[in-house]
N, C-alpha and C positions, 0 to 999 in steps of 0.2 A: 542396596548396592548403589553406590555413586557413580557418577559418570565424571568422566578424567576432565581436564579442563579443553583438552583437542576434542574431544565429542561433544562439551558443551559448546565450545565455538562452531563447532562444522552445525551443528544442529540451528543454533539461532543466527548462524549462517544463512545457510539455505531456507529457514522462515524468510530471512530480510527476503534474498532474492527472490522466494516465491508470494509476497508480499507487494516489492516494485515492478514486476511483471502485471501483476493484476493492476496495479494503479498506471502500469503506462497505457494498459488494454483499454481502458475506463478512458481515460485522457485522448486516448486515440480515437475512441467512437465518440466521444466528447467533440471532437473537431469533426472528424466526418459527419455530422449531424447537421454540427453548425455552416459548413463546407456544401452540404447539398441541401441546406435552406436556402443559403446566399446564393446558389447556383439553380436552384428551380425557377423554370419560365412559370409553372404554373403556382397558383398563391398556395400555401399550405394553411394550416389553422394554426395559427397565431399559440392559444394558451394549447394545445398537444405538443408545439416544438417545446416550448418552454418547459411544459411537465418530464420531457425525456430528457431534454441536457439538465434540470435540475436534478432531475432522478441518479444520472450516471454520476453527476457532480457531488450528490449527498452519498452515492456508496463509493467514492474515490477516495472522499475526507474520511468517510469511516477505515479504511484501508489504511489511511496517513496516521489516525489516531492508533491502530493499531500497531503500524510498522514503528511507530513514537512506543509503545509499550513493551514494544521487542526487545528494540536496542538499549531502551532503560534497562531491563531485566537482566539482557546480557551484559550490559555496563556492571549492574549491583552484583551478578553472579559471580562476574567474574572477576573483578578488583576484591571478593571475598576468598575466593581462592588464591589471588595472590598472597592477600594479608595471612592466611591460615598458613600458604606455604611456607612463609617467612617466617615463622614460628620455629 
């Protein structure tokens, strides 16, 4: 059974927007990291800040590669279905 072309959009739809939520979340504790580094009186350890905005920053890009393999998908799915339609 196929799905209409309104289901394939609402579907990789709602991937995008559940895809840019998680990367704003990532982005956001990304600054508040870096926000209560620069705001702590007292010293923190240097390479532990580093390993956690790294960390948050390597699953953010992975999220961006992701939400990048969506919209492609949805791009090719669905300019397929145009073309089929026009048949």
């Amino acid at each position: 059974m196929e799905m209409t072309e309104n289901a394939l959009r609402d579907r990789w739809d709602a991937e995008e927007r559940e895809l840019m939520r998680q990367i704003q979340t990532y982005e956001a504790c990304t600054m508040a990291v870096l926000n209560m580094a620069s705001d702590q009186l007292t010293s923190l350890h240097k390479l532990a800040v580093e390993d956690i905005v790294s960390t948050l920053h390597r699953v953010a890009l992975d999220l961006q590669t992701e939400l990048l393999y969506v919209r492609l998908e949805k791009a090719l799915c669905l300019s397929k279905v145009v073309v089929s339609g026009n048949r």
